[in-house]
C-alpha positions in Angstrom: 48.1 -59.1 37.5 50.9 -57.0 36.1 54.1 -58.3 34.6 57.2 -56.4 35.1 60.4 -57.5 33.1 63.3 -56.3 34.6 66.9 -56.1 36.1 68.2 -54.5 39.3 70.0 -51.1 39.3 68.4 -50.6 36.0 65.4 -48.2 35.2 63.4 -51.1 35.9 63.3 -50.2 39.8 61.2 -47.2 39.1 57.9 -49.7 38.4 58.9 -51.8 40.7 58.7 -49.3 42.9 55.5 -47.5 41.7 54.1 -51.0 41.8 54.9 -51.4 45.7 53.9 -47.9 46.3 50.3 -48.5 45.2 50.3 -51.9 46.4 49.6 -53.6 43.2 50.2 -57.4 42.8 52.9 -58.2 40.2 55.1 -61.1 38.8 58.6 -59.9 38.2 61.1 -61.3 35.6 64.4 -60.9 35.5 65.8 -60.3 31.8 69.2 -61.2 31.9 71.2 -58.2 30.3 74.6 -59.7 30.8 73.4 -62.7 29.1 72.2 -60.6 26.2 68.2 -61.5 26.9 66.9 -58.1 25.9 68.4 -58.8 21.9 66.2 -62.4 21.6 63.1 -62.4 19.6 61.0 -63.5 22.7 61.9 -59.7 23.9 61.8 -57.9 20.8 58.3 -58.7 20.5 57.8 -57.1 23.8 59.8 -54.0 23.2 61.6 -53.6 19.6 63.8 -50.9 21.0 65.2 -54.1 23.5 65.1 -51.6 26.7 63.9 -52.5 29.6 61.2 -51.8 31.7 58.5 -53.4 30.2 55.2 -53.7 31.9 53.0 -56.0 30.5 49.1 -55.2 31.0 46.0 -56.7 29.8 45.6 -54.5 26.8 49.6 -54.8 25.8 53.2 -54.2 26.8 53.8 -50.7 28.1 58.0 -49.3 28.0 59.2 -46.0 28.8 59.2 -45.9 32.9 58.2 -42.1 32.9 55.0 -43.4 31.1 54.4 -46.6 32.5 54.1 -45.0 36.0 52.2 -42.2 34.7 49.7 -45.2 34.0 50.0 -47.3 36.9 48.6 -44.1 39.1 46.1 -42.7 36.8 44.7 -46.2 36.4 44.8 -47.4 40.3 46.1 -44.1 42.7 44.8 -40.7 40.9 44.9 -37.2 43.1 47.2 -40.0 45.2 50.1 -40.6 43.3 49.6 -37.9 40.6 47.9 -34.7 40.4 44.4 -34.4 38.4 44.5 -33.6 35.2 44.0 -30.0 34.0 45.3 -28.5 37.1 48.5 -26.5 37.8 50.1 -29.2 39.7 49.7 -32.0 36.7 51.4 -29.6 34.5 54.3 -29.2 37.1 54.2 -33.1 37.6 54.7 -33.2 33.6 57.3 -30.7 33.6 59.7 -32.5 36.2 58.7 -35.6 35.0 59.9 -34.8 31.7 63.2 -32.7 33.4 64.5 -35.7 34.8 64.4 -38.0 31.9 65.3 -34.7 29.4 67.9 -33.1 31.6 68.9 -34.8 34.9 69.2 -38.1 33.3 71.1 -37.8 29.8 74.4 -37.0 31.1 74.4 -40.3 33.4 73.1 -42.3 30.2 75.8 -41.0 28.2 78.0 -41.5 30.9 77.2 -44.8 30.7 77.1 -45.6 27.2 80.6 -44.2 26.8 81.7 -46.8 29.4 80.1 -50.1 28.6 76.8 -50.0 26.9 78.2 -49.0 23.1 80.3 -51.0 21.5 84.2 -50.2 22.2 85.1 -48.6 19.1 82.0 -46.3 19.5 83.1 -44.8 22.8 84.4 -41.7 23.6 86.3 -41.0 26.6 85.8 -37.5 26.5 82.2 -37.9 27.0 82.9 -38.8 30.7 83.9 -35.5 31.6 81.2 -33.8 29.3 78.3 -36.2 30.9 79.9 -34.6 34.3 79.2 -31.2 33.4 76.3 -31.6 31.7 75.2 -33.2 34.7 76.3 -30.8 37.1 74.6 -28.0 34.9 71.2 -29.8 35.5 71.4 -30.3 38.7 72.2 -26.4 39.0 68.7 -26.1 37.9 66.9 -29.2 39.7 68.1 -27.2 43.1 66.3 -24.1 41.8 63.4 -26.1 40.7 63.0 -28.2 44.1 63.8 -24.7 46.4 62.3 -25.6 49.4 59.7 -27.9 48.7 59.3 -31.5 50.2 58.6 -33.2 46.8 58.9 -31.7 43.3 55.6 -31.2 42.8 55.2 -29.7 46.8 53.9 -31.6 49.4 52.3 -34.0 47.3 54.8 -37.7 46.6 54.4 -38.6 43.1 55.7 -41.1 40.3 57.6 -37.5 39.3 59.3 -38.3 42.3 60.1 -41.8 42.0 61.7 -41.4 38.5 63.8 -37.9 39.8 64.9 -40.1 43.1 66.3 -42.9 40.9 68.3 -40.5 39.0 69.7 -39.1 41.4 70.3 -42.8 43.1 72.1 -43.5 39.9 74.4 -40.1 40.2 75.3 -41.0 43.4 76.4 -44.7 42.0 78.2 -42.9 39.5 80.0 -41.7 41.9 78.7 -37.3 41.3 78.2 -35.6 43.8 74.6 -33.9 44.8 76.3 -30.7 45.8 73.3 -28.7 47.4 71.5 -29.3 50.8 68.0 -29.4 49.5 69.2 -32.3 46.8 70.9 -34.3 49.5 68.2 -34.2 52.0 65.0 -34.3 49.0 66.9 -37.8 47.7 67.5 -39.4 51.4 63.8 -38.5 51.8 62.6 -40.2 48.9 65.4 -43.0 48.7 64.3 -43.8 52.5 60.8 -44.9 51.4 59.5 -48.7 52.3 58.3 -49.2 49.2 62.1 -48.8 47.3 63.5 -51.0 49.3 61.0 -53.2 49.1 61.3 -52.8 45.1 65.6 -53.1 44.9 65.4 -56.7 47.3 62.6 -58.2 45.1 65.0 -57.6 41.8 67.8 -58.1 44.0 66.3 -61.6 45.1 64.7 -62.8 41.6 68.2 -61.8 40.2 69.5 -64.2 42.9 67.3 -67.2 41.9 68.0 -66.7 38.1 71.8 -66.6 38.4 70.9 -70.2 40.6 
């Protein structure tokens, strides 16, 4: 069984959600951000860059989420979850996979960091409205990308997916707007699956029972 350390409306959702997806059995801990859980030793071990996800495996602990799902359906869902290697449609899977981390992603982290992840006196408020544009500029080209297709990598759902969907959760939560039709309607589609909501009330729930 598969450990998944955690916390909700974090990256962390992603493998939860890959997890439910394929229908894999996992124990889910909640590391405790606010409480600074992700600096202790315990942690570090885990993942000396103090991010979460982490997945632990049998072999080791796996970070990253783009690459921990990238696992989880090679190992358990291939030509399911994830196109077969060598063909087009893995190197299309690679190329959004890596756009929403590279591109669609970055302006909401910097967002972020500018607001409460740095320390104070290493924030800049400027960044806000830079993140914003940045942001709006990649999504410019995420519209192009997706055109009319039902999934990014066509009418196959894959892991590409679940990372691009969470982004765009997290815009949205950020309060940026999706601007074009096929955007919208490509993140209710994907955002409407069982298997994230399933994902958000577990850490939702575990988070629960920690704060207890």
């Amino acid at each position: 069984m598969y450990t998944l350390y955690g916390y909700p409306k974090t990256r962390s959702v992603r493998v939860a959600w890959a997890l439910e997806e394929i229908g894999l059995p996992y124990e889910y801990k909640v590391v405790n951000l606010k409480a600074g859980e992700h600096l202790n030793s315990a942690f570090k071990t885990l993942n000396p860059a103090t991010k979460i996800p982490v997945l632990v495996t049998e072999q080791g602990a796996l970070s990253e989420s783009g690459a921990i799902v990238t696992f989880l359906a090679e190992k358990h869902a291939m030509e399911e979850f994830i196109p077969a290697s060598g063909t087009f449609e893995r190197g299309l899977y690679e190329q959004m996979m890596i756009f929403a981390v590279s591109e669609l992603e970055q302006p909401l982290w910097s967002k972020a960091k500018h607001t409460f992840a740095l320390p104070e006196q290493h924030r800049i408020p400027q960044m806000q409205n830079t993140a914003a544009w940045e942001f709006d500029r990649a999504l410019t080209a995420f519209s192009l990308l997706l055109n009319d297709k039902e999934y990014v990598c066509g009418s196959l759902f894959t892991m590409a997916d679940i990372v691009t969907a969470q982004v765009l959760s997290w815009a949205k939560g950020s309060e940026l707007d999706l601007k074009f039709d096929n955007v919208k309607s490509y993140a209710e589609r994907v955002l409407s699956r069982s298997a994230y909501e399933k994902a958000w009330r577990n850490e939702v729930a575990h988070l629960a029972k920690a704060d207890a």
